[in-house]
Every structure is written in structure tokens, then in C-alpha cells.
PDBQT receptor file of N, H, CA, C and O in Angstrom, charges set to zero:
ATOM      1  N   UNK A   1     -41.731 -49.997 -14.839  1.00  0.00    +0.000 N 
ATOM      2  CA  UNK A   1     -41.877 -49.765 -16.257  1.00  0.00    +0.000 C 
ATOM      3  C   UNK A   1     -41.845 -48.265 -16.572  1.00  0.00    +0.000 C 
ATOM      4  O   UNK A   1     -41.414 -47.872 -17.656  1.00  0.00    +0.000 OA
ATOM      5  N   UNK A   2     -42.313 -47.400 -15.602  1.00  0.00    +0.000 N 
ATOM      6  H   UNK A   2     -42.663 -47.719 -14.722  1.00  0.00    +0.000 HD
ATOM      7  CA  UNK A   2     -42.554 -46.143 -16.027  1.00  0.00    +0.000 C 
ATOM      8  C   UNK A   2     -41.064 -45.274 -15.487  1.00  0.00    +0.000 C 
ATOM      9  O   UNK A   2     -40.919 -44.073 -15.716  1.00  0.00    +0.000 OA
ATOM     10  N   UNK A   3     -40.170 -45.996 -14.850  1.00  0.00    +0.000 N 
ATOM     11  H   UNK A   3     -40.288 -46.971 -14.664  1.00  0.00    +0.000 HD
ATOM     12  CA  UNK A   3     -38.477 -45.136 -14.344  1.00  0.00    +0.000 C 
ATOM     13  C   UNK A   3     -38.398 -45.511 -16.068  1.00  0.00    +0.000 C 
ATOM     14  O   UNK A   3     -38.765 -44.569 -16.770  1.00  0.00    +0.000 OA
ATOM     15  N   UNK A   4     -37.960 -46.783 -16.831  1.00  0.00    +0.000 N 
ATOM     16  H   UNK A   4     -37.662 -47.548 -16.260  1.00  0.00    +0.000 HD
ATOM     17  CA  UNK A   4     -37.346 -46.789 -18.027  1.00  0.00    +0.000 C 
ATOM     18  C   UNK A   4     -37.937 -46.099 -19.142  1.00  0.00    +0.000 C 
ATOM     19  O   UNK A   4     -37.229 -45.637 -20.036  1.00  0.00    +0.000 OA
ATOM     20  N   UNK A   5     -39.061 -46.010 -19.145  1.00  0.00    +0.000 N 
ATOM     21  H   UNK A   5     -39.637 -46.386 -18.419  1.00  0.00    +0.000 HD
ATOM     22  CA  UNK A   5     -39.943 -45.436 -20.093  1.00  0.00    +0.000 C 
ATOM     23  C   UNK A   5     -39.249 -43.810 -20.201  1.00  0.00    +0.000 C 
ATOM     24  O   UNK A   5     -38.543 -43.420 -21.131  1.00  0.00    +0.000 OA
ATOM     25  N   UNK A   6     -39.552 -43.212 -19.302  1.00  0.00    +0.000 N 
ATOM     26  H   UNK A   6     -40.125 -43.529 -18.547  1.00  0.00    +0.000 HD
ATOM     27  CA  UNK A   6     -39.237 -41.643 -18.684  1.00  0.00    +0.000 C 
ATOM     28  C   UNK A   6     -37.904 -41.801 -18.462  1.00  0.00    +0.000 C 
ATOM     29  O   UNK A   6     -37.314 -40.752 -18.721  1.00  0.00    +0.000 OA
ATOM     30  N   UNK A   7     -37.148 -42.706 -18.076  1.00  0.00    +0.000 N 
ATOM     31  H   UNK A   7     -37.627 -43.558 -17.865  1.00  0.00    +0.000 HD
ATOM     32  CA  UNK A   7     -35.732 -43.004 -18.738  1.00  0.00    +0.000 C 
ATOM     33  C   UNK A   7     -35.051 -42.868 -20.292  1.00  0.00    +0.000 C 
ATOM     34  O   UNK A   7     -33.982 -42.440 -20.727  1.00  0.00    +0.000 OA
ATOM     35  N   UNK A   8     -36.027 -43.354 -20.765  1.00  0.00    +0.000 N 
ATOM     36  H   UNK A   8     -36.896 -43.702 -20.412  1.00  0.00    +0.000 HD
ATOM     37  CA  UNK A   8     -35.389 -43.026 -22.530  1.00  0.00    +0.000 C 
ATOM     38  C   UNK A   8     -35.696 -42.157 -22.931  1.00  0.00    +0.000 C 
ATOM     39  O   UNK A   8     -34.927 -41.651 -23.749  1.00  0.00    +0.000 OA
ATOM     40  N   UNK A   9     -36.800 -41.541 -22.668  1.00  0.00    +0.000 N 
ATOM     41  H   UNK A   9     -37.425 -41.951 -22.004  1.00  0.00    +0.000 HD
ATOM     42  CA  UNK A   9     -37.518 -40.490 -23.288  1.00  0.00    +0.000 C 
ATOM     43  C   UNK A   9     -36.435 -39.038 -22.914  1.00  0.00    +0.000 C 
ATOM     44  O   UNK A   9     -36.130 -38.055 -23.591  1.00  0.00    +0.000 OA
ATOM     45  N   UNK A  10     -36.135 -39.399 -21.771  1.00  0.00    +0.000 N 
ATOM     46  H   UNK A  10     -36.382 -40.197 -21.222  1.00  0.00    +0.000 HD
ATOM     47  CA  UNK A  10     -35.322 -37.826 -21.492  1.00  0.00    +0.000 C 
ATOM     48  C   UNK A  10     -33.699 -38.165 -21.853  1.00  0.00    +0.000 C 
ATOM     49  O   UNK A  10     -32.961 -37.188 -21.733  1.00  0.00    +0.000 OA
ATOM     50  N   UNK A  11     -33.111 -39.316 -22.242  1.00  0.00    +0.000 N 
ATOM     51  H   UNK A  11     -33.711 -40.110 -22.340  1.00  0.00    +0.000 HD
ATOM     52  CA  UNK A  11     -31.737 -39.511 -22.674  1.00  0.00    +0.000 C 
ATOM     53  C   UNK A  11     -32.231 -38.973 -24.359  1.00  0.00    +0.000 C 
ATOM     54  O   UNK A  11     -31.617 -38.038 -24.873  1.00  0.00    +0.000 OA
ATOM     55  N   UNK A  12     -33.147 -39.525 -24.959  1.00  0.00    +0.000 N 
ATOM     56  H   UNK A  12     -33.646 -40.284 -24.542  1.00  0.00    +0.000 HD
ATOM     57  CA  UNK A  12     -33.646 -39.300 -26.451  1.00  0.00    +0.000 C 
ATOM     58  C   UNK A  12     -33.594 -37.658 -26.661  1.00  0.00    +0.000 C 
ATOM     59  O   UNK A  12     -33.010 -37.035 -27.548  1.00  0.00    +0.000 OA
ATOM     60  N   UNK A  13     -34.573 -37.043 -25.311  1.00  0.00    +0.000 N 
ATOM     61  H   UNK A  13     -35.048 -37.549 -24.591  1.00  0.00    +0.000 HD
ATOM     62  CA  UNK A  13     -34.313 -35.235 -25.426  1.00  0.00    +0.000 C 
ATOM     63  C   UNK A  13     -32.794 -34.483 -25.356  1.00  0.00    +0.000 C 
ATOM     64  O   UNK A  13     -32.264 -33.484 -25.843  1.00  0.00    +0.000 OA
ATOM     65  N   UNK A  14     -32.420 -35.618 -24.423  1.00  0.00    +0.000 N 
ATOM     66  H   UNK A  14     -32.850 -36.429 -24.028  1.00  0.00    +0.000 HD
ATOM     67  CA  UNK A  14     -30.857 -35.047 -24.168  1.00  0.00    +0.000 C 
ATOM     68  C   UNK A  14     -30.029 -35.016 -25.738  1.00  0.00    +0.000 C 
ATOM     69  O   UNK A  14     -29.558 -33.989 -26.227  1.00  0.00    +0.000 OA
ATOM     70  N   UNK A  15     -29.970 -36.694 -26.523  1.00  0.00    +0.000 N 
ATOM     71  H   UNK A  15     -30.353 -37.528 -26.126  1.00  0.00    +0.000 HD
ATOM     72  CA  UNK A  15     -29.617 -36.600 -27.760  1.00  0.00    +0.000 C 
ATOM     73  C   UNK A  15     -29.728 -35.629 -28.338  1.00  0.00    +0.000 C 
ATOM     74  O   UNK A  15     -28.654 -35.127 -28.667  1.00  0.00    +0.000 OA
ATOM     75  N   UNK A  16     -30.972 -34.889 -28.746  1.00  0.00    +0.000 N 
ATOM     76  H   UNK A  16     -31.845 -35.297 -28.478  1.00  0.00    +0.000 HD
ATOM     77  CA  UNK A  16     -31.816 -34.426 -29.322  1.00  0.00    +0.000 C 
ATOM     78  C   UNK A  16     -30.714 -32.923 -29.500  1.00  0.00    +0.000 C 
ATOM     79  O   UNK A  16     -29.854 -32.496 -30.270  1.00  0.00    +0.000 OA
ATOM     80  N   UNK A  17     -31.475 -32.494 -28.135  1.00  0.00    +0.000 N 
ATOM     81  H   UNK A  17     -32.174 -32.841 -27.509  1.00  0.00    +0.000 HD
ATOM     82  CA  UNK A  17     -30.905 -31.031 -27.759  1.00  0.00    +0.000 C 
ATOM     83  C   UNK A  17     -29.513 -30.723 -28.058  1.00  0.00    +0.000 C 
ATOM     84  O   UNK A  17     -29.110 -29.643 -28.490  1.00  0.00    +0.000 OA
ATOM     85  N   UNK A  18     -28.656 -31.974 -27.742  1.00  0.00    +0.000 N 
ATOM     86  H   UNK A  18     -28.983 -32.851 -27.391  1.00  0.00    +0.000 HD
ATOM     87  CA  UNK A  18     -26.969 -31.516 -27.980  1.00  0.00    +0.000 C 
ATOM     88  C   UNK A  18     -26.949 -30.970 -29.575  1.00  0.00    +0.000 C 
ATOM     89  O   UNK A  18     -26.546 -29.900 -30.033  1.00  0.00    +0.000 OA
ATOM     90  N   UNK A  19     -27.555 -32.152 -30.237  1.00  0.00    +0.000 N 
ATOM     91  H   UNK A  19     -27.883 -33.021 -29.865  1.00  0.00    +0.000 HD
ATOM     92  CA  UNK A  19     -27.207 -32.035 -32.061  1.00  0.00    +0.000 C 
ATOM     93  C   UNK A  19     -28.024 -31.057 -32.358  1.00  0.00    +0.000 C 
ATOM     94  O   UNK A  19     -28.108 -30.747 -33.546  1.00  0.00    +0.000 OA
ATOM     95  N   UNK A  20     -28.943 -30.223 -31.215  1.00  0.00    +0.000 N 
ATOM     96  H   UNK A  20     -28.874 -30.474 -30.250  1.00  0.00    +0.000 HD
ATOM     97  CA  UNK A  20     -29.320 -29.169 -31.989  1.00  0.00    +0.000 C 
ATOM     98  C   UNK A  20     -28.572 -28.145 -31.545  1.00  0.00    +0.000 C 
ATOM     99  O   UNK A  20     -28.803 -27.072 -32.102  1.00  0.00    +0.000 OA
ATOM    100  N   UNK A  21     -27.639 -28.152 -30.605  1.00  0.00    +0.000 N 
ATOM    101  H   UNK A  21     -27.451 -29.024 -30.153  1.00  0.00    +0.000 HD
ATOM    102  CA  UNK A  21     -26.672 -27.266 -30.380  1.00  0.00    +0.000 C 
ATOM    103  C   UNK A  21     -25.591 -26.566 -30.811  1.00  0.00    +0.000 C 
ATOM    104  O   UNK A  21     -25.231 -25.403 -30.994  1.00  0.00    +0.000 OA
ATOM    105  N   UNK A  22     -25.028 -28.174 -30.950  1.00  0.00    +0.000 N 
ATOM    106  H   UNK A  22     -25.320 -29.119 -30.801  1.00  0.00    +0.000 HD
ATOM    107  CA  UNK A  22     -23.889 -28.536 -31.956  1.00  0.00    +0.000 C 
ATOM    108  C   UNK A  22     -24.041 -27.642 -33.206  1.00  0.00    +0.000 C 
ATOM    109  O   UNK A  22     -23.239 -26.805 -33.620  1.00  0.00    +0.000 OA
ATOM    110  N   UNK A  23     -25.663 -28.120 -33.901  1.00  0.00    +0.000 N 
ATOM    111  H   UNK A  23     -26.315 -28.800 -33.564  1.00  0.00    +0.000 HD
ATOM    112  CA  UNK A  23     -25.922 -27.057 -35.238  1.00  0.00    +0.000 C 
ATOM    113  C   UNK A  23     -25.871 -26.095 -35.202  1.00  0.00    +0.000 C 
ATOM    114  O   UNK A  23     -25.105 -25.455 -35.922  1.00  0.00    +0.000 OA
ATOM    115  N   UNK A  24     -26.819 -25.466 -34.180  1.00  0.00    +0.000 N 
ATOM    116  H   UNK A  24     -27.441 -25.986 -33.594  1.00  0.00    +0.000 HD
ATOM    117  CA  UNK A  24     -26.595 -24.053 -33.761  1.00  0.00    +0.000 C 
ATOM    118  C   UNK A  24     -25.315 -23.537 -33.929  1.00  0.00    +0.000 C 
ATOM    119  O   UNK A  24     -25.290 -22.580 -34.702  1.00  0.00    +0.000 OA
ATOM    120  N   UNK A  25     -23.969 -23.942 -33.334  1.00  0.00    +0.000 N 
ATOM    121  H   UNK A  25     -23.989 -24.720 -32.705  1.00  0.00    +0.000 HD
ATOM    122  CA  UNK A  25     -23.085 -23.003 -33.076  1.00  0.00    +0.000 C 
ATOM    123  C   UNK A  25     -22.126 -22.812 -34.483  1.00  0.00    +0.000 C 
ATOM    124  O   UNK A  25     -21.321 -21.895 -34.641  1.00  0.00    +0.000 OA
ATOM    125  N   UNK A  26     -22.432 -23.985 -35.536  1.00  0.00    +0.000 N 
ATOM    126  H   UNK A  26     -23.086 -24.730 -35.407  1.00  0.00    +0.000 HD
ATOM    127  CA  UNK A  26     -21.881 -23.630 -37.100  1.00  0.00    +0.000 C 
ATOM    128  C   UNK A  26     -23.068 -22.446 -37.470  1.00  0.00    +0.000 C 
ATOM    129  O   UNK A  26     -22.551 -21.525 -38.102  1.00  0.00    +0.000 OA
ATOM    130  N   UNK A  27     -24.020 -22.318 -37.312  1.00  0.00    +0.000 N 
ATOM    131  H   UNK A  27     -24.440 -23.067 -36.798  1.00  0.00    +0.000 HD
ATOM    132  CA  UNK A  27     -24.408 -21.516 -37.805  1.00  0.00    +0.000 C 
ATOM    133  C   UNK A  27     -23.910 -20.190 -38.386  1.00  0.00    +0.000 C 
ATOM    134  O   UNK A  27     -23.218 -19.511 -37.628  1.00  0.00    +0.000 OA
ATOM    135  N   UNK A  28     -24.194 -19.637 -39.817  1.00  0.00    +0.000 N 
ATOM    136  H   UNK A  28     -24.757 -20.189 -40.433  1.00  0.00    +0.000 HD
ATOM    137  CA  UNK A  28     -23.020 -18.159 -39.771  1.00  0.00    +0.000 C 
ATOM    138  C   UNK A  28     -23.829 -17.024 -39.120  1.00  0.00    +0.000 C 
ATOM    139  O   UNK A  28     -24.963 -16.784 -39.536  1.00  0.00    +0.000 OA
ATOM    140  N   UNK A  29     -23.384 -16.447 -38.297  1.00  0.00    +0.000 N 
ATOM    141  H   UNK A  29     -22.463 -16.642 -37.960  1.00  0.00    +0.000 HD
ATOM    142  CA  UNK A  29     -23.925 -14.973 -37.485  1.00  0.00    +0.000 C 
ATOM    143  C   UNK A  29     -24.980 -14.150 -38.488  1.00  0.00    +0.000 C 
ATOM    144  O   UNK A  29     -24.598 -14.105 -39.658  1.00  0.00    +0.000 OA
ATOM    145  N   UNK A  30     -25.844 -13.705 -38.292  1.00  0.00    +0.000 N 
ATOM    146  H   UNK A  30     -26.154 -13.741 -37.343  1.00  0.00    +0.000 HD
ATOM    147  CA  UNK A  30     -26.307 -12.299 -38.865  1.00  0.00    +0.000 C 
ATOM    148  C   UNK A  30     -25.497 -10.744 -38.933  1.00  0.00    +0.000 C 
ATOM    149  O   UNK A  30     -25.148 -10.141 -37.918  1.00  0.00    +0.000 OA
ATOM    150  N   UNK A  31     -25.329 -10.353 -40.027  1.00  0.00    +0.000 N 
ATOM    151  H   UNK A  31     -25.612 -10.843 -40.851  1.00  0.00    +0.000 HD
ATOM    152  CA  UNK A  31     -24.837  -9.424 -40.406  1.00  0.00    +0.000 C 
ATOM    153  C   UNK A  31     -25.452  -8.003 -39.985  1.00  0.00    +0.000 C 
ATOM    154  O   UNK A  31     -26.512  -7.548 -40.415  1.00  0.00    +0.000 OA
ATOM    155  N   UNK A  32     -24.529  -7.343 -38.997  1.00  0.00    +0.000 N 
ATOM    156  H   UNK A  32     -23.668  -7.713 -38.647  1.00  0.00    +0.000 HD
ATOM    157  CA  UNK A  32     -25.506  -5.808 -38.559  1.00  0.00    +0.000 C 
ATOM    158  C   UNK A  32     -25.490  -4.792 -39.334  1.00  0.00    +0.000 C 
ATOM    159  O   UNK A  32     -24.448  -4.355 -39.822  1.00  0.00    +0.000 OA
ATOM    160  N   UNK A  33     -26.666  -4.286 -39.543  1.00  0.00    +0.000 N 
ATOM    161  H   UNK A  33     -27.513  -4.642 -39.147  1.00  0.00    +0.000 HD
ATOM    162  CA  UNK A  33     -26.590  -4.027 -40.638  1.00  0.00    +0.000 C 
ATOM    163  C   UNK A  33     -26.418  -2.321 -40.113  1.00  0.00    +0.000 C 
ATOM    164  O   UNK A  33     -26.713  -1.976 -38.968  1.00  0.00    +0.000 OA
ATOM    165  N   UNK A  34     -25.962  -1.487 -41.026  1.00  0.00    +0.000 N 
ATOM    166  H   UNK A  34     -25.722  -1.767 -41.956  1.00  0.00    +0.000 HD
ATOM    167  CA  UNK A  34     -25.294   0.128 -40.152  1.00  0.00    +0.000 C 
ATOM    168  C   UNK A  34     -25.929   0.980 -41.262  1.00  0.00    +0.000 C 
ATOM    169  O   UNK A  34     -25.588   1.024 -42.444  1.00  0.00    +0.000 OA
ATOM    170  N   UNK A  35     -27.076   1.752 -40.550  1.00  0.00    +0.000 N 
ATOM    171  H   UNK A  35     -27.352   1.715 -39.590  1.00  0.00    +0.000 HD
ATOM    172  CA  UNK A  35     -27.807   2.601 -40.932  1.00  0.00    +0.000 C 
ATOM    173  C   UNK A  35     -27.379   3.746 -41.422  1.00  0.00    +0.000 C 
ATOM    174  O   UNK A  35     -26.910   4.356 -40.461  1.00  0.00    +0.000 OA
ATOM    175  N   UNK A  36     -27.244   4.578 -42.669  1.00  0.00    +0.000 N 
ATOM    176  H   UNK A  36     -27.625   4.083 -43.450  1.00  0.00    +0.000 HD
ATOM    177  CA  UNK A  36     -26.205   5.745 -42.782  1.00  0.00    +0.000 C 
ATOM    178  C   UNK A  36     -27.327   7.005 -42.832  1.00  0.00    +0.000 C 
ATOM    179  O   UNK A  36     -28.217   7.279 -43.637  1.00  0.00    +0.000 OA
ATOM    180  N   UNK A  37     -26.952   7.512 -41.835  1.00  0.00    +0.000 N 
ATOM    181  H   UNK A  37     -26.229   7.290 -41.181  1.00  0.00    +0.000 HD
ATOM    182  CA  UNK A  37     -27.991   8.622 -41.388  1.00  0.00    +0.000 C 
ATOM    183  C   UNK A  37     -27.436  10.230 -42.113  1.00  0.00    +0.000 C 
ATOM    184  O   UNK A  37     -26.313  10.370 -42.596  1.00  0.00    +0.000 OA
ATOM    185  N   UNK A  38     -28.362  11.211 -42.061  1.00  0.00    +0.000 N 
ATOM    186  H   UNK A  38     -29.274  11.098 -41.668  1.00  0.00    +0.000 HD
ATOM    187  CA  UNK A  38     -27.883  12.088 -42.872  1.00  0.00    +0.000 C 
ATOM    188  C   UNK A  38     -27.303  13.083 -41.906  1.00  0.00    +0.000 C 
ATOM    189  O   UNK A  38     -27.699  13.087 -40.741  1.00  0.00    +0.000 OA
ATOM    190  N   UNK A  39     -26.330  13.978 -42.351  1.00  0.00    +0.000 N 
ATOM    191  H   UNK A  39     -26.008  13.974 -43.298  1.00  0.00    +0.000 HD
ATOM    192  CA  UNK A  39     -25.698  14.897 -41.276  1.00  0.00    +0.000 C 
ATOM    193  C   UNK A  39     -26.883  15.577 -40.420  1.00  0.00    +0.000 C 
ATOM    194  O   UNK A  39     -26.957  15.419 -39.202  1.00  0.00    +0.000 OA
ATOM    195  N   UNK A  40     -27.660  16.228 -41.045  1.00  0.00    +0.000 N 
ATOM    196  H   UNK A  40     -27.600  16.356 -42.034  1.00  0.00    +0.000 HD
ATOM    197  CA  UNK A  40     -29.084  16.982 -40.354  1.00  0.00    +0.000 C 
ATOM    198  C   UNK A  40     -30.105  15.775 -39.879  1.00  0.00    +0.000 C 
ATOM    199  O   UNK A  40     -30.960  15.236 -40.582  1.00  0.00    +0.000 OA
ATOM    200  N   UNK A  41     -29.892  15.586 -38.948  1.00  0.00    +0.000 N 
ATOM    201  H   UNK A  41     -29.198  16.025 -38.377  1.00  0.00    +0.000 HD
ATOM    202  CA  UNK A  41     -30.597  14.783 -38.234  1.00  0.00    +0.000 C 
ATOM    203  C   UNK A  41     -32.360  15.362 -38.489  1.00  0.00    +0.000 C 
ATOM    204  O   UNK A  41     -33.381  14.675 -38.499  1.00  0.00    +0.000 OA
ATOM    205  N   UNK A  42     -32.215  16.781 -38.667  1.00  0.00    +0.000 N 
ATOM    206  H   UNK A  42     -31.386  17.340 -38.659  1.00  0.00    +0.000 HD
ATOM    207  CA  UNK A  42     -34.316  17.496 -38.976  1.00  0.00    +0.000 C 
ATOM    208  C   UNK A  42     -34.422  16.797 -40.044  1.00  0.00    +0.000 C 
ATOM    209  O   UNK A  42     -35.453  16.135 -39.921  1.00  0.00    +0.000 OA
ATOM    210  N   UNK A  43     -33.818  16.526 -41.239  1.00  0.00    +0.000 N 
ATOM    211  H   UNK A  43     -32.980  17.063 -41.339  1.00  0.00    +0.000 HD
ATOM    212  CA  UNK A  43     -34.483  16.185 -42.017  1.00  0.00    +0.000 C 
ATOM    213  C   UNK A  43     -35.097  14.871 -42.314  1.00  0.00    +0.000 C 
ATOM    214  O   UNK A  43     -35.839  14.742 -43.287  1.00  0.00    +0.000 OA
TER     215      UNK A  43
């Protein structure tokens, strides 16, 4: 009883994890953002 039990449970994580993968990779990137620094770095 306890191979099928611990059987579904980790095919269910496996489900799980792909479709959160899957989402993950549509995700749109973060934008870097570019610091504009002043010529004189002293000030």
C-alpha cells in the first residue's frame, strides 16, 4: 500500500513541477535596468 501511495504522490510532484516549468519559461524576462552615472565619478 505504501510503494502506490508514494507512487502517486511523486508522479502528482512530477505533474506539478513540469507545468510549473512550462510557466516559468513564458514568463517575460526582467528588464536591466542601466544606471547613467555622471562623468566625475567625485561627485
Amino acid at each position: 500500500m505504501a510503494d502506490g501511495y508514494l507512487e502517486k504522490h511523486h508522479d502528482d510532484y512530477e505533474a506539478r513541477k513540469a507545468a510549473w516549468l512550462r510557466k516559468k519559461r513564458h514568463l517575460p524576462k526582467a528588464k536591466t535596468r542601466n544606471i547613467e552615472r555622471p562623468d566625475d565619478e567625485s561627485l
